[in-house]
C-alpha positions as CSV (number, residue, x, y, z in Angstrom):
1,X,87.6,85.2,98.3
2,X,85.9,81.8,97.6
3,X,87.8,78.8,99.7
4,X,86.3,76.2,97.3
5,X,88.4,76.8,94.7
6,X,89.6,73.2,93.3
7,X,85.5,72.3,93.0
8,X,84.7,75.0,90.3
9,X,86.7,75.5,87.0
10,X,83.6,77.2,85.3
11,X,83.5,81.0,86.0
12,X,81.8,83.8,84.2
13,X,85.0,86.0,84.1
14,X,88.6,84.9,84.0
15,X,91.4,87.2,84.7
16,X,94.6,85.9,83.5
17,X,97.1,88.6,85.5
18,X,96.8,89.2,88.9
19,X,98.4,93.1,89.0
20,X,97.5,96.3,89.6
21,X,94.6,96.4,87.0
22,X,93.6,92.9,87.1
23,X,92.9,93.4,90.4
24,X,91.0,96.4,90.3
25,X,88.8,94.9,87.4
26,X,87.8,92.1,89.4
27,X,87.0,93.9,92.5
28,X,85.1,96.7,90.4
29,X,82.5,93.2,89.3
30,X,82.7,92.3,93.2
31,X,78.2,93.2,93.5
32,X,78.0,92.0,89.9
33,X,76.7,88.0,91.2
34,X,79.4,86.9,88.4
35,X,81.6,84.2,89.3
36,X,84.8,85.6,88.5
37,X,88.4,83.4,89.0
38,X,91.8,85.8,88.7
39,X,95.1,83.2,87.8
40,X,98.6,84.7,88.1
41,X,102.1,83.0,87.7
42,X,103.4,85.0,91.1
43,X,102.4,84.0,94.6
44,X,99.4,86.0,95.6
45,X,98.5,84.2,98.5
46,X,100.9,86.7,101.2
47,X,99.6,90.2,99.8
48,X,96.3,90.3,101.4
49,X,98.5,90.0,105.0
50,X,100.7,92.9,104.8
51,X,98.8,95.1,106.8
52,X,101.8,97.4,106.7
53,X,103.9,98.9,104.2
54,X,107.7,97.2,104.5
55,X,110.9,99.5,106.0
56,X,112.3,99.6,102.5
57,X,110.5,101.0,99.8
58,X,109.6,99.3,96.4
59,X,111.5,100.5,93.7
60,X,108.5,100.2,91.5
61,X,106.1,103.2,92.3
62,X,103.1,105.0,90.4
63,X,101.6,108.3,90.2
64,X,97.7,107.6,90.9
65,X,96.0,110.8,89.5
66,X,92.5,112.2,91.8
67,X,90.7,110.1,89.4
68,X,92.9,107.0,89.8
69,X,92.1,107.9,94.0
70,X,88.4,107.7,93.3
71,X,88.0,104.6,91.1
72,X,90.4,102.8,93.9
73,X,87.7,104.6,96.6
74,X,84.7,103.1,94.9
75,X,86.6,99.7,95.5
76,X,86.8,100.6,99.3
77,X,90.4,99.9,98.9
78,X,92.2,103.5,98.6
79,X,91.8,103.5,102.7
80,X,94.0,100.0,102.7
81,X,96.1,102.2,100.4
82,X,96.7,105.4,102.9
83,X,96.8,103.1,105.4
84,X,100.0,101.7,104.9
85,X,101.7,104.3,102.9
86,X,101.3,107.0,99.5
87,X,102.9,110.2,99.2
88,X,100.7,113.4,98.3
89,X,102.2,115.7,96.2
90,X,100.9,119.4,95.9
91,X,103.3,120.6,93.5
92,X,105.3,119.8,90.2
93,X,108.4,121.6,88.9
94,X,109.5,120.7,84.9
95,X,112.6,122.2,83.3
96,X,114.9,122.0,80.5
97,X,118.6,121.6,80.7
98,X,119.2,123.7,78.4
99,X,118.0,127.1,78.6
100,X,115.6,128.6,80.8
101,X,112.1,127.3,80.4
102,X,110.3,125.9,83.4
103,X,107.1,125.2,84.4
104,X,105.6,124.8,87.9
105,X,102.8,123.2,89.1
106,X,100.3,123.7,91.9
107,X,97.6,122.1,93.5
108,X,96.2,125.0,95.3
109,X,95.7,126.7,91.7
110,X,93.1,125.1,90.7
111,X,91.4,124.1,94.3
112,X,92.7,120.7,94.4
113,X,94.3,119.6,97.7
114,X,97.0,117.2,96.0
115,X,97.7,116.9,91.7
116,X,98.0,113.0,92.9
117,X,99.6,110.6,95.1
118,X,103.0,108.7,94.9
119,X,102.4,104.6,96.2
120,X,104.8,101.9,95.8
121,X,102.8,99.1,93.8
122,X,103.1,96.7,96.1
123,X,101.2,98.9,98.4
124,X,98.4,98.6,96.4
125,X,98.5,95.6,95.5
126,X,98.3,94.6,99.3
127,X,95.2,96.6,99.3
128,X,93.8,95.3,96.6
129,X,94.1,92.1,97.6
130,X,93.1,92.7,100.8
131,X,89.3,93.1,99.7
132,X,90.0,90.3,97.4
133,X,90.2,88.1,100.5
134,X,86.8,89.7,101.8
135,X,85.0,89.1,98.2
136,X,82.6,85.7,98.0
137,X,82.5,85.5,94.7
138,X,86.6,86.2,93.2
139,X,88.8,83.0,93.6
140,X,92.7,83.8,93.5
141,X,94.7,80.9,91.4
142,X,98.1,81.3,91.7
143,X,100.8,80.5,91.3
144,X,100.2,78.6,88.0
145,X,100.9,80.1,84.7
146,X,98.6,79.7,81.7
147,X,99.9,77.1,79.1
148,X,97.0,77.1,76.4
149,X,94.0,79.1,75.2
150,X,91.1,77.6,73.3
151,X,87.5,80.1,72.0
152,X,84.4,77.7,71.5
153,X,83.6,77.4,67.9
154,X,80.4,79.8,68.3
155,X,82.4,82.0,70.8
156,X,80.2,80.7,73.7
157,X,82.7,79.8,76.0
158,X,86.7,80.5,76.4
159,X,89.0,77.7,77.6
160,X,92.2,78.2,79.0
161,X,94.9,74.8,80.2
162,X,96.9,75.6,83.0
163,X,100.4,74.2,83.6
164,X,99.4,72.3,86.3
165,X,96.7,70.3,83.8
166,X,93.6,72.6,84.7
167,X,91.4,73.4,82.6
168,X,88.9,75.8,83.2
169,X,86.3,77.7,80.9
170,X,84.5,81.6,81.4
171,X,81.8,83.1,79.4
172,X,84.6,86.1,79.1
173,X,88.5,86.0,79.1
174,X,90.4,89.4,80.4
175,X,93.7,89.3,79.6
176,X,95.7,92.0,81.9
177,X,98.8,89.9,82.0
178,X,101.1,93.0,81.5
179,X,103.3,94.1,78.4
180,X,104.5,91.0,77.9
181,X,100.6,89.4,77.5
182,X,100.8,85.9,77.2
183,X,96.9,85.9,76.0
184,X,97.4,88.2,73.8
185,X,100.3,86.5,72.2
186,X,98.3,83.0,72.0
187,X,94.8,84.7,70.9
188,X,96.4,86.2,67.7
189,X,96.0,90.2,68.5
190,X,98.0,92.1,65.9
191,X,100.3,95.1,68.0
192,X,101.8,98.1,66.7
193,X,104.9,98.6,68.4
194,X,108.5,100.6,68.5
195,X,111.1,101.1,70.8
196,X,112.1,104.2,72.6
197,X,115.5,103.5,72.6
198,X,116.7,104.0,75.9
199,X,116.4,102.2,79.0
200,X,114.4,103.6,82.3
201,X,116.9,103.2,85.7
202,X,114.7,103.1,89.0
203,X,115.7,103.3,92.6
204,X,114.7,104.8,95.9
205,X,117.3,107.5,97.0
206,X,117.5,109.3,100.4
207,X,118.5,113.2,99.9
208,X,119.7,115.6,102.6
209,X,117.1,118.4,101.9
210,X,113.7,117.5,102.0
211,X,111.3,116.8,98.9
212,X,108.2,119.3,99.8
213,X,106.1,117.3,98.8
214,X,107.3,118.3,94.7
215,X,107.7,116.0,92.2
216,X,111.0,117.3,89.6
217,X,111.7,116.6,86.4
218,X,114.3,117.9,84.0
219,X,114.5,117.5,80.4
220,X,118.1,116.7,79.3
221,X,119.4,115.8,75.6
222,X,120.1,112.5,76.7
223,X,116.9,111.9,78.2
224,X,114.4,112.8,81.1
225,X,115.1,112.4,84.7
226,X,112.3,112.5,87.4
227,X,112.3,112.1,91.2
228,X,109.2,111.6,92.8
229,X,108.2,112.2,96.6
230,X,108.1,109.4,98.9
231,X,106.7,109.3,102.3
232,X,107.8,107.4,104.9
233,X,106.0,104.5,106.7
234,X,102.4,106.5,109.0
235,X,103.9,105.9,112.4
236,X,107.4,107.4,112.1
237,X,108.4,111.1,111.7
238,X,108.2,111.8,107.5
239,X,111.6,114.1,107.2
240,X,110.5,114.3,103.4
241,X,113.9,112.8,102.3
242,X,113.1,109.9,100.4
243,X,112.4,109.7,96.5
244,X,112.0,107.4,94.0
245,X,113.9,107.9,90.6
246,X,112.9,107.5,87.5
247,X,116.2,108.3,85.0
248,X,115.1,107.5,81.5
249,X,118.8,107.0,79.2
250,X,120.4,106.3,76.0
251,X,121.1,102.5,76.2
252,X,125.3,102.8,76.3
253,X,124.4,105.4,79.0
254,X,122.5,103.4,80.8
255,X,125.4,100.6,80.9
256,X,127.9,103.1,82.5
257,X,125.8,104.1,85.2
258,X,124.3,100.3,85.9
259,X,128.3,99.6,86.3
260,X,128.8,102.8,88.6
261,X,129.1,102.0,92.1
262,X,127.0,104.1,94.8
263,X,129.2,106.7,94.8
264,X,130.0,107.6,91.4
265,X,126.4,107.2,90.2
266,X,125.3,109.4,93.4
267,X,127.4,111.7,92.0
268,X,125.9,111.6,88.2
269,X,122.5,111.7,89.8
270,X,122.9,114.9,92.0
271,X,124.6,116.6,88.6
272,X,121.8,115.5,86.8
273,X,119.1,117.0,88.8
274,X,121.3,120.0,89.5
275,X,122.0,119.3,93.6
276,X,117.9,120.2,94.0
277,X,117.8,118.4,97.0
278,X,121.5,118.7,97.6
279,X,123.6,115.2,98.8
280,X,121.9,112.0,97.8
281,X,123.0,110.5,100.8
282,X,121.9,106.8,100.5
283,X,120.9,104.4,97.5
284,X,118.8,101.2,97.3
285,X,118.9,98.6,94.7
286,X,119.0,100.0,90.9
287,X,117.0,98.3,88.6
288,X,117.2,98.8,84.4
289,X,114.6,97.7,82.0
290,X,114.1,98.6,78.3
291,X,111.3,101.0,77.1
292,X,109.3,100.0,74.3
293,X,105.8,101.4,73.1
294,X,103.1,98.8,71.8
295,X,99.3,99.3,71.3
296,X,97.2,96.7,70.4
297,X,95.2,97.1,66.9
298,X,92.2,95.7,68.5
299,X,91.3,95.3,72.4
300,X,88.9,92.9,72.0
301,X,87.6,89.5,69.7
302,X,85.1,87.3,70.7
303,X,84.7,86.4,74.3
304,X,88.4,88.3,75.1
305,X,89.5,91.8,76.5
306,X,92.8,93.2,76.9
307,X,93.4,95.8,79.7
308,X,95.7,97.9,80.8
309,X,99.6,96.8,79.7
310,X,98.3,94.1,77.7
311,X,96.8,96.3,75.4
312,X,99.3,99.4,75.4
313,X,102.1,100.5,77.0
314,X,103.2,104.2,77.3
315,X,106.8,106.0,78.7
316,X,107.0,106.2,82.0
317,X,107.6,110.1,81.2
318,X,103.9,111.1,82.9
319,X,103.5,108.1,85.3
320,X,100.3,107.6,82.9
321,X,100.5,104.0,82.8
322,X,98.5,102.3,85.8
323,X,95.5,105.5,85.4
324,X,95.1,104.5,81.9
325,X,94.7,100.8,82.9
326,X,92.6,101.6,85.7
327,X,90.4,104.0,83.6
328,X,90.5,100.6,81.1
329,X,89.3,97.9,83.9
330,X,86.0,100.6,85.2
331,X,84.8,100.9,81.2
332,X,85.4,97.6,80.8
333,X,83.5,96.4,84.0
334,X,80.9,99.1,83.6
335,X,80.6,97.4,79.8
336,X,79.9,94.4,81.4
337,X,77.6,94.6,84.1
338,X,75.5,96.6,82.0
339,X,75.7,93.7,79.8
340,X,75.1,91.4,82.3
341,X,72.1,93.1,83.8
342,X,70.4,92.6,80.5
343,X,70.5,89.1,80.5
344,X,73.0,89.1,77.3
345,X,76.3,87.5,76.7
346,X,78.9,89.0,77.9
347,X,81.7,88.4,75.9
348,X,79.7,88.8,72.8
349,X,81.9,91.1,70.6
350,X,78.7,93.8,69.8
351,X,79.1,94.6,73.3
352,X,82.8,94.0,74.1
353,X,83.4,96.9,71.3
354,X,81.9,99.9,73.7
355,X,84.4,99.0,76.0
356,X,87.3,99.4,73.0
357,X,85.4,102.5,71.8
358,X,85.6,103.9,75.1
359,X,89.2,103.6,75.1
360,X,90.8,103.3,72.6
361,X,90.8,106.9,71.7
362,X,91.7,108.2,74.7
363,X,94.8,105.9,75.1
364,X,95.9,106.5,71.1
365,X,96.0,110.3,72.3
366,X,98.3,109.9,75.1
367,X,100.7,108.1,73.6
368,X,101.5,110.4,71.0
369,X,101.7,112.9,73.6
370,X,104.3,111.1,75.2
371,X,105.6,110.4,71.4
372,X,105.7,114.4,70.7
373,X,107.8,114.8,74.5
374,X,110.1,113.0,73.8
375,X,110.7,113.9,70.4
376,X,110.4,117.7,72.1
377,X,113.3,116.9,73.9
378,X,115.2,115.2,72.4
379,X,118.3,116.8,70.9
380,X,117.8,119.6,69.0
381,X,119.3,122.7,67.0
382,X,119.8,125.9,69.1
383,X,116.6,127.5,67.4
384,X,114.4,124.5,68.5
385,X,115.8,124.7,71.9
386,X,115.2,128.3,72.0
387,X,111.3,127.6,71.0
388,X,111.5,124.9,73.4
389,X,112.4,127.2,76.4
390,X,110.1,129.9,75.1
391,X,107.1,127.5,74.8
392,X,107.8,126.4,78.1
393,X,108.2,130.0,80.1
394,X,104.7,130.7,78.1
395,X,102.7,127.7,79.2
396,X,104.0,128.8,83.0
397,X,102.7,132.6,82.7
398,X,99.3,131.7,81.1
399,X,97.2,130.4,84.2
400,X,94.4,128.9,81.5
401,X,96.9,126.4,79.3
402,X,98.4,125.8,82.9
403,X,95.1,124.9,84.6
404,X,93.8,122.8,81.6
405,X,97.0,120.7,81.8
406,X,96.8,119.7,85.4
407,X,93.2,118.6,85.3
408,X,94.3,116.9,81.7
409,X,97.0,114.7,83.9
410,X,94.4,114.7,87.1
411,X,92.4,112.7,84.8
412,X,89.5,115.3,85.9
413,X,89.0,115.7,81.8
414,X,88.2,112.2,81.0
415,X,85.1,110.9,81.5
């Protein structure tokens, strides 16, 4: 990471976000001789330090799939990543409240030593930023948050103002600034967008029987509960009790169990995931956010990109989120070097359109697979639920549909 950072506000590639997938993008153009600045509103300047996960776990976590694993490999920063702290998983166990179907996973079934890895996002993040700081040609601005956005009038160059006054220019403008994309918002991108109506609840429980390294989710009328392994920090013993909760709700729900205290919502919880992993014995922090789904029209205009969040956001029901905004920053990086190498403009929309037709497919198709889940399960008359169960019990006995669904979530499908 470039120390001379006040000198130069001319870069070939800005980054307005500094997360998970803004990150990774900049990295993945770290042997690309682009000049490349990344600008966040949060203090960055800590993360490339923590050479060790915390005691407490993050309450935010995500499920990086084998293909996530490798893309953070090529970035030699998935070692950073086992080296403070992920969770392997080697199995998966899905059922429906009510009735009988279930569905189990296993790695070993199709030769694969893990169906992914659960890591606190922080955790990566550290890593990530951790080969920021080793990267000659990626400055880190931050915090500052961007106040204005301005394209030259032949799409040459893209100007963004800081809040602090700066002003600084890029052949090509990434905008992974999250759901929320404040980019997106000022460069005039047209979303589609609907809300789930309910509200996600997230928290790291400790249980008294131990995870096996199995993720769980049940299917319930009122929504979809999941709790995900968590392994504790390399040094210490790993009893396997710790999990991270994902506890997707009806809004009024939600309410009631945000204004339970530990007890009473311990108690909701074990009933909910029928006493799996029998007493939740301790609870961290809750934390409640709405979900909404929103996919941008277009992912790209002249000399601008949207990645990852800023250009869709999915349920949290398959942890899809962060491996689809990964899978966003390689095409979009491999778009661009490719570009580069030619000695063209590379935020010239012929070529910023690959990277959307790449995409955008793909990411259209899982989000109405999460639509058709959750419209699966939500309540439904007793013959539905019947063919629901069925459905279910059949996917589990035939090995092939079984098979072709875990390498579909591995991401071992998509090229």
């Amino acid at each position: 990471m470039s120390e001379n950072i006040a000198k130069s506000l001319d870069y070939d590639v800005l980054v307005a976000g500094g997360g998970m997938v803004g990150a990774s993008f900049a990295l993945a153009l770290a042997d690309s001789g682009l000049r490349i600045a990344v600008v966040d509103s949060q203090d960055l300047s800590k993360l490339a330090g923590q050479e060790r996960a915390k005691e407490s776990f993050d309450p935010r976590v995500s499920a990086i799939t084998p293909s996530s694993q490798a893309f953070l490999e090529s970035l030699a920063v998935w070692q950073g990543v086992r080296n403070r702290r992920c969770a392997p998983y080697s199995d998966m166990h899905v059922w429906d409240a009510d009735g009988t179907g279930s569905i189990h996973f296993n790695a070993q079934e199709i030769h694969a030593a893990a169906l992914g890895h659960i890591v606190e996002n922080s955790v990566i993040l550290a890593a990530l930023y951790e080969r920021i700081a080793e990267t000659a040609n990626i400055d880190v601005l931050a915090p500052v948050a961007l106040h204005a956005l301005e394209v030259g009038s032949h799409h040459e160059r893209v100007s963004i103002t800081l809040e602090d006054g700066r002003s600084i220019s890029a052949a090509l403008l990434v905008a992974a600034d999250g759901a929320n994309s404040k980019v997106r918002e000022l460069a005039g991108f047209q979303t589609k967008e609907w809300d789930y109506e309910h509200q996600a609840i997230v928290c790291t429980v400790k249980t008294q029987l131990p995870h096996g390294a199995t993720a769980i989710q049940r299917f319930m009328d009122e929504g979809t509960l999941a709790f995900l392994p968590l392994q504790q920090n390399t040094e210490l013993v790993d009893t396997q009790q710790h999990c991270s909760i994902v506890w997707s709700v009806l809004p009024n729900y939600a309410q009631r169990l945000m204004a339970m205290d530990d007890s009473a919502f311990a108690i909701q919880l074990q009933a909910a995931i029928e006493n799996k992993l029998g007493k939740i014995e301790h609870l961290d922090t809750r934390y409640s956010f709405p979900l909404r789904q929103r996919h941008a029209v277009d992912y790209v205009q002249p000399g601008i990109a949207l990645i990852g969040d800023a250009a869709h956001t999915i349920h949290p029901l398959a942890g899809q989120g962060v491996n689809l905004g990964f899978l966003d920053a390689q095409a979009l990086a491999e778009e661009v070097q490719r570009t580069h190498a030619k000695h063209l403009p590379i935020g010239d929309l012929r070529f910023l359109r690959r990277y959307q037709r790449r995409r955008i497919g793909h990411n259209l198709g899982m989000m109405w697979v999460m639509e058709g889940f959750k419209r699966l399960f939500a309540d439904q008359p007793l013959p539905l639920r019947w063919l629901r169960n069925a459905g279910m019990s059949s996917i589990d006995r035939s090995a092939v549909i079984k098979h072709q669904l875990m390498r579909s979530a591995m991401g071992m499908e998509q090229g």
